[in-house]
C-alpha positions in Angstrom: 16.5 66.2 37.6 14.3 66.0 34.4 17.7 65.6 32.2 18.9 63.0 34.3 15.6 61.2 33.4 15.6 61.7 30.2 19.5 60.8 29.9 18.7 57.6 31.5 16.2 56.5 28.7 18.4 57.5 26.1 21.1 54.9 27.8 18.8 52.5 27.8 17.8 52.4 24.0 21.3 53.1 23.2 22.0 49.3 25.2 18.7 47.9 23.1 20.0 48.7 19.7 23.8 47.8 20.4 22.8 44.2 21.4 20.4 44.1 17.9 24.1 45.2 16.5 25.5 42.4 18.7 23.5 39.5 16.9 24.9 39.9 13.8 23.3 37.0 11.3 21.3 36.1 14.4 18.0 36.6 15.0 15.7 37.5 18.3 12.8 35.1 18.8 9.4 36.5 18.1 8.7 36.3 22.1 11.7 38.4 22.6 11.2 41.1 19.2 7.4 41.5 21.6 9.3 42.4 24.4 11.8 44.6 23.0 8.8 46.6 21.4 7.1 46.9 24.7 9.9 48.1 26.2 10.9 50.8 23.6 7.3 52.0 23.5 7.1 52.3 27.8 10.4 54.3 27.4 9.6 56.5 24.8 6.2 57.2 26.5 7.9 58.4 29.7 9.8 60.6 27.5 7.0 62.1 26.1 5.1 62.7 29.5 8.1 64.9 30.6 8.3 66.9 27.6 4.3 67.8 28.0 5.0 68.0 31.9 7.8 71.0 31.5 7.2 72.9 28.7 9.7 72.5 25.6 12.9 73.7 26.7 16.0 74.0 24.3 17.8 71.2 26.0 14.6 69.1 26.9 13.7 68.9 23.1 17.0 68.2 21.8 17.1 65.1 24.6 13.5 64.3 23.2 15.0 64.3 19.5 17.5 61.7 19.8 15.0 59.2 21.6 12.4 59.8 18.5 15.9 58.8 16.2 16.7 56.1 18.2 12.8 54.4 18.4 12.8 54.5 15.2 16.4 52.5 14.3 15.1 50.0 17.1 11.9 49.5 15.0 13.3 49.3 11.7 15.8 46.4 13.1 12.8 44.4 14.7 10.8 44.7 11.4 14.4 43.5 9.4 14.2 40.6 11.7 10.9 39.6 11.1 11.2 39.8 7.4 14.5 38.5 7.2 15.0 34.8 6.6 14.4 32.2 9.5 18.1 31.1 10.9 18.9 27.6 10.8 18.9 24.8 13.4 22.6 25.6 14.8 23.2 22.4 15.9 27.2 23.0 17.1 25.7 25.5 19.6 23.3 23.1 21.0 26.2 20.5 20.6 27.8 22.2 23.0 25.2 23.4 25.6 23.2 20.3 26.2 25.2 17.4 27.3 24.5 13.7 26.8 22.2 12.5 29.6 21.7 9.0 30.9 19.1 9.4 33.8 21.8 9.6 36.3 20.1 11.3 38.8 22.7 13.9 39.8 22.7 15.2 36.3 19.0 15.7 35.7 18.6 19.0 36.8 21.7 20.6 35.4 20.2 18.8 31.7 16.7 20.4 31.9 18.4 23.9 32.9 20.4 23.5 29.2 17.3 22.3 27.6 15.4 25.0 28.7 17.9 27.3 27.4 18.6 25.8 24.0 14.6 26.4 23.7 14.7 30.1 24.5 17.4 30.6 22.1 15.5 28.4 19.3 12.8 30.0 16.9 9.3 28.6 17.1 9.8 27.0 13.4 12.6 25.7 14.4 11.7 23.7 17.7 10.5 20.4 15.8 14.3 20.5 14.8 15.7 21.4 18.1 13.1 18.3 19.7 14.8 15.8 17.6 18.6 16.9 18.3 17.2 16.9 22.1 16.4 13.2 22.1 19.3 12.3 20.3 21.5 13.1 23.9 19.3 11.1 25.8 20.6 7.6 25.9 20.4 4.3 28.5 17.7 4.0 31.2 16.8 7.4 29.9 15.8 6.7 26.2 13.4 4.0 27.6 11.4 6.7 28.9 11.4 8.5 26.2 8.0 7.8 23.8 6.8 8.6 20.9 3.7 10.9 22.2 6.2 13.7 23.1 6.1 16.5 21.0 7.1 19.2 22.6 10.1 20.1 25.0 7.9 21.0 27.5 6.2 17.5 27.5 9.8 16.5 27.5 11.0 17.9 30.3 8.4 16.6 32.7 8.6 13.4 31.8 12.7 13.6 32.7 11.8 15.5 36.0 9.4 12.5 37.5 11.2 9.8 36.5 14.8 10.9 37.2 14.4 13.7 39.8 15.9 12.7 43.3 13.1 11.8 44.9 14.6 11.3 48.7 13.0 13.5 51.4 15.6 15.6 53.3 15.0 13.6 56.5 16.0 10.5 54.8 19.0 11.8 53.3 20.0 13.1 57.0 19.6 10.0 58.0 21.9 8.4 55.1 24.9 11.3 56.4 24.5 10.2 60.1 24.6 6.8 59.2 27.8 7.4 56.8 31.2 6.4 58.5 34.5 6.4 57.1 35.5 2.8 58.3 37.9 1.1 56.0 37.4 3.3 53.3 40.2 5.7 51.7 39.7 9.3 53.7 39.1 11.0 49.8 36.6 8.4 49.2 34.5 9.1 52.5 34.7 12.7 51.7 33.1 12.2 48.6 30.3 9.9 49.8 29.8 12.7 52.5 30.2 15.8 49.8 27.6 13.8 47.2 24.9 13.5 50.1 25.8 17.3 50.8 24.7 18.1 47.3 21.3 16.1 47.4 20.7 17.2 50.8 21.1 20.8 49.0 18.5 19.8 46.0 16.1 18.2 49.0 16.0 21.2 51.0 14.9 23.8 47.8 12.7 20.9 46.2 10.8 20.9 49.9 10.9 24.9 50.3 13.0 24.2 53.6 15.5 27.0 51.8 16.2 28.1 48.9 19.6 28.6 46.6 22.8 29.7 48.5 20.8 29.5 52.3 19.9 25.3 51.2 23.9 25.0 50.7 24.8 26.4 53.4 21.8 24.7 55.6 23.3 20.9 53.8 27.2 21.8 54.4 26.1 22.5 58.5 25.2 19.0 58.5 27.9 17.1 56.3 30.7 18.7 58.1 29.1 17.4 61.2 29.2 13.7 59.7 32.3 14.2 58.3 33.8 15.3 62.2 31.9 12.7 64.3 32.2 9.7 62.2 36.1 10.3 60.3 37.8 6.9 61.2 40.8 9.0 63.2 39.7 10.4 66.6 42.8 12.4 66.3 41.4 13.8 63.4 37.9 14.4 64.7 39.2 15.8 67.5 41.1 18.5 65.5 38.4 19.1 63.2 36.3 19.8 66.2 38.8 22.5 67.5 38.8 24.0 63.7 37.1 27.0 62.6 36.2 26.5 59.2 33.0 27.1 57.8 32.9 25.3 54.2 32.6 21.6 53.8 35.6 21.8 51.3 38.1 24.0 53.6 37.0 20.8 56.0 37.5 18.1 54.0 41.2 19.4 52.8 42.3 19.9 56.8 41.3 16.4 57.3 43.3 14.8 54.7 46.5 17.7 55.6 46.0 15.5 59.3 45.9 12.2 57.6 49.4 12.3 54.7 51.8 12.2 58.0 54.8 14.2 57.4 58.2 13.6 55.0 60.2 14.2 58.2 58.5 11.4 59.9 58.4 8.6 57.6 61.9 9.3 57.1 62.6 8.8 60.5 60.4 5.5 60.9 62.0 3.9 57.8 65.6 4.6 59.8 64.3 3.1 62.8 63.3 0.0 61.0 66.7 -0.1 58.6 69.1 -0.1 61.9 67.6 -3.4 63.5 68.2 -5.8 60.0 72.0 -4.2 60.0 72.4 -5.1 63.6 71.3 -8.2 63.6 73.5 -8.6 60.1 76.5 -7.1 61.8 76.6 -9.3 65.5 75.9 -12.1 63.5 78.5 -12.5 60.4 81.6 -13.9 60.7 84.5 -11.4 60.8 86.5 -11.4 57.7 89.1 -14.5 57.2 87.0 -16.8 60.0 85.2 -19.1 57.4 88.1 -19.5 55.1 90.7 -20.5 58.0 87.7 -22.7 59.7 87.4 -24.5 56.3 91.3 -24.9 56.3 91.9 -26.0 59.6 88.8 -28.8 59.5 90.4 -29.4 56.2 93.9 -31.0 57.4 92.0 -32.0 60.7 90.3 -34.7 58.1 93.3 -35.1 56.3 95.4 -36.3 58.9 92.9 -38.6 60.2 92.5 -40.0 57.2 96.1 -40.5 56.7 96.9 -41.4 60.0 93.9 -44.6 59.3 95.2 -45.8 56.2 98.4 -46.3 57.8 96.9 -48.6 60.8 94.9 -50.3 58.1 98.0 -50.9 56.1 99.9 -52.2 59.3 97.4 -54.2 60.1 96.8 -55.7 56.8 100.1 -56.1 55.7 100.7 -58.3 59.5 97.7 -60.2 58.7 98.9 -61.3 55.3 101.7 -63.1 57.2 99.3 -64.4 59.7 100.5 -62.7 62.7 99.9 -59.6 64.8 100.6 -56.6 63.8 104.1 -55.2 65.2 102.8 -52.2 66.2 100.2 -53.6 68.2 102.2 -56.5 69.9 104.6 -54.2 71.2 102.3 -52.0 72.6 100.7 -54.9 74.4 104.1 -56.5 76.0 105.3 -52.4 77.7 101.8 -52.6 78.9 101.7 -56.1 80.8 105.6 -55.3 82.0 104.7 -52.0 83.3 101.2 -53.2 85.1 103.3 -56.5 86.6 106.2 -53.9 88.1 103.5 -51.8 89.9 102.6 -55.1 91.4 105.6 -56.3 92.8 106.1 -52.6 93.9 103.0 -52.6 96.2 104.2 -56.6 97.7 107.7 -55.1 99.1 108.8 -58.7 99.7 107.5 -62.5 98.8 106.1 -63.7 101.5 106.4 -67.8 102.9 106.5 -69.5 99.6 104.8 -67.9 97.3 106.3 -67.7 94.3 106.3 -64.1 91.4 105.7 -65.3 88.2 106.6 -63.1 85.3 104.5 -63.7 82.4 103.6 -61.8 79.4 100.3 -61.7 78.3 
């Protein structure tokens, strides 16, 4: 049991001196190269209580031997650091940690969490430097705040949290999902109205020790899937939302918009529906094939003749008039129709009665 102790210690100095390996050209902070000291020196002293303890066994000193070497490579690296020349601002590294901020208030915290850690990775001679860089991401509403009596990150960093913390109270926030319906609004936009109030909600509930870390999520997402259910602009949705068993806000949000794209098979069918009434109608109402062109033809002559058969009246009729009588055509006509009008008469008066007298005359 004593050796397991023992081996145990050894593993643990062996993990502090690989990760001085580790480093490289880097260097530890002076905070840090305190810590690492402390910690060697606890370990070491543990060490030494069991030797004492026990008595000095073969194996027990041999144990004890390689955690003397071993304090002592740990303590020649922390002195190297010390001694060695002070690293350099590395300004790609805190390029690429801190993002540029703007005093949107959804990416405050996230900024102060990489500040905070650019600072912890920064030696003390080189914060002054790592200030500067700092101020150079903060840009828009943001920079306003920024004045020239901050001189340390610190100072920094509370200035950014009162002025661009979200400052709603849970129960307002509540409110704001309760309130939230989908309306006319695009399903994908509603669910990220409802999954950004999820997300302050969250921030609310830890900033107001309601909960704290993954219990605050979980608390937020009960009540956004809640809104999300009751006020979805489909009741068919809702009600199948209802009916669900899903217990993330995201595993909710992607049934509802499955239930809202309607299927391939179904628009397919819909866009035949619609397609067979416009060829219908298209089909009772065209002509059949050949009825417009012998239409055309027959009206065609039908104004042909008439035309023809009028110029030839109007010829008659002028040609009689140049002579200044009636036209033949006409007169004839005339005379069968007095003959044959006076014969029905003197068919309907059998016989002449007392002296009356028939004349024949033509009109």
């Amino acid at each position: 049991l004593l050796m397991d102790k023992l081996g145990k210690i050894i593993e643990e100095l062996k993990q502090i001196l690989s990760n001085f390996k580790k480093l490289g050209s880097k260097r530890y902070t002076e905070a840090t190269l305190l810590e690492k000291e402390e910690q060697v020196e606890s370990l070491v002293s543990q060490a030494y209580n069991i030797t004492t303890t026990v008595g000095e066994g073969q194996k027990i000193i041999k144990a004890y031997k390689i955690i003397i070497e071993l304090e002592k490579e740990i303590r020649a690296r922390i002195e190297l650091q010390r001694n060695s020349k002070e690293m350099p601002f590395d300004v790609k590294m805190a390029t690429a940690l801190v993002a540029t901020y703007s005093g949107k208030e959804d990416d405050t915290e996230s900024f102060i969490e990489a500040v905070e850690l650019l600072n912890e990775l920064t030696e003390e001679a080189n914060k002054p430097t790592m200030l500067k860089f700092i101020k150079t991401r903060i840009m828009g509403k943001a920079k306003l705040v920024i004045s020239q009596d901050i001189h340390t990150v610190e100072n920094l960093i509370t200035k950014i949290r009162q002025k661009f913390s979200i400052k709603l109270s849970s129960d307002a926030i509540l409110a704001q999902l309760k309130a939230t319906h989908q309306g006319s609004k695009k399903l994908t936009d509603y669910i990220s109205q409802i999954e950004n109030l999820a997300g302050q909600l969250t921030k609310a509930f830890i900033a107001e020790n309601v909960a704290s870390g993954e219990s605050a999520e979980n608390l937020a997402e009960k009540f956004a899937k809640q809104a999300l259910i009751e006020n979805v602009a489909n009741p068919e949705t809702s009600i199948i939302l209802k009916a669900s068993s899903f217990t993330k806000l995201s595993d909710i949000a992607a049934k509802a918009i499955a239930i809202d794209k309607p299927s391939k098979i179904s628009v397919m069918h819909f866009n035949s529906q619609n397609n067979q009434t416009p060829n219908s109608f298209k089909k009772a109402n065209s002509p059949r094939p050949g009825n417009w062109q012998n239409n055309w033809q027959n009206n065609w002559q039908s104004r042909n003749n008439n035309y023809q058969g009028g110029n030839t009246y109007r010829n008659n009729n002028y040609s009689n008039k140049a002579n200044n009588a009636p036209s033949t055509s006409r007169w004839n006509n005339n005379v069968t129709r007095n003959d044959t009008h006076n014969r029905q008469q003197m068919s309907n008066n059998s016989r002449p009665q007392g002296s009356q007298r028939v004349h024949y005359f033509n009109a």
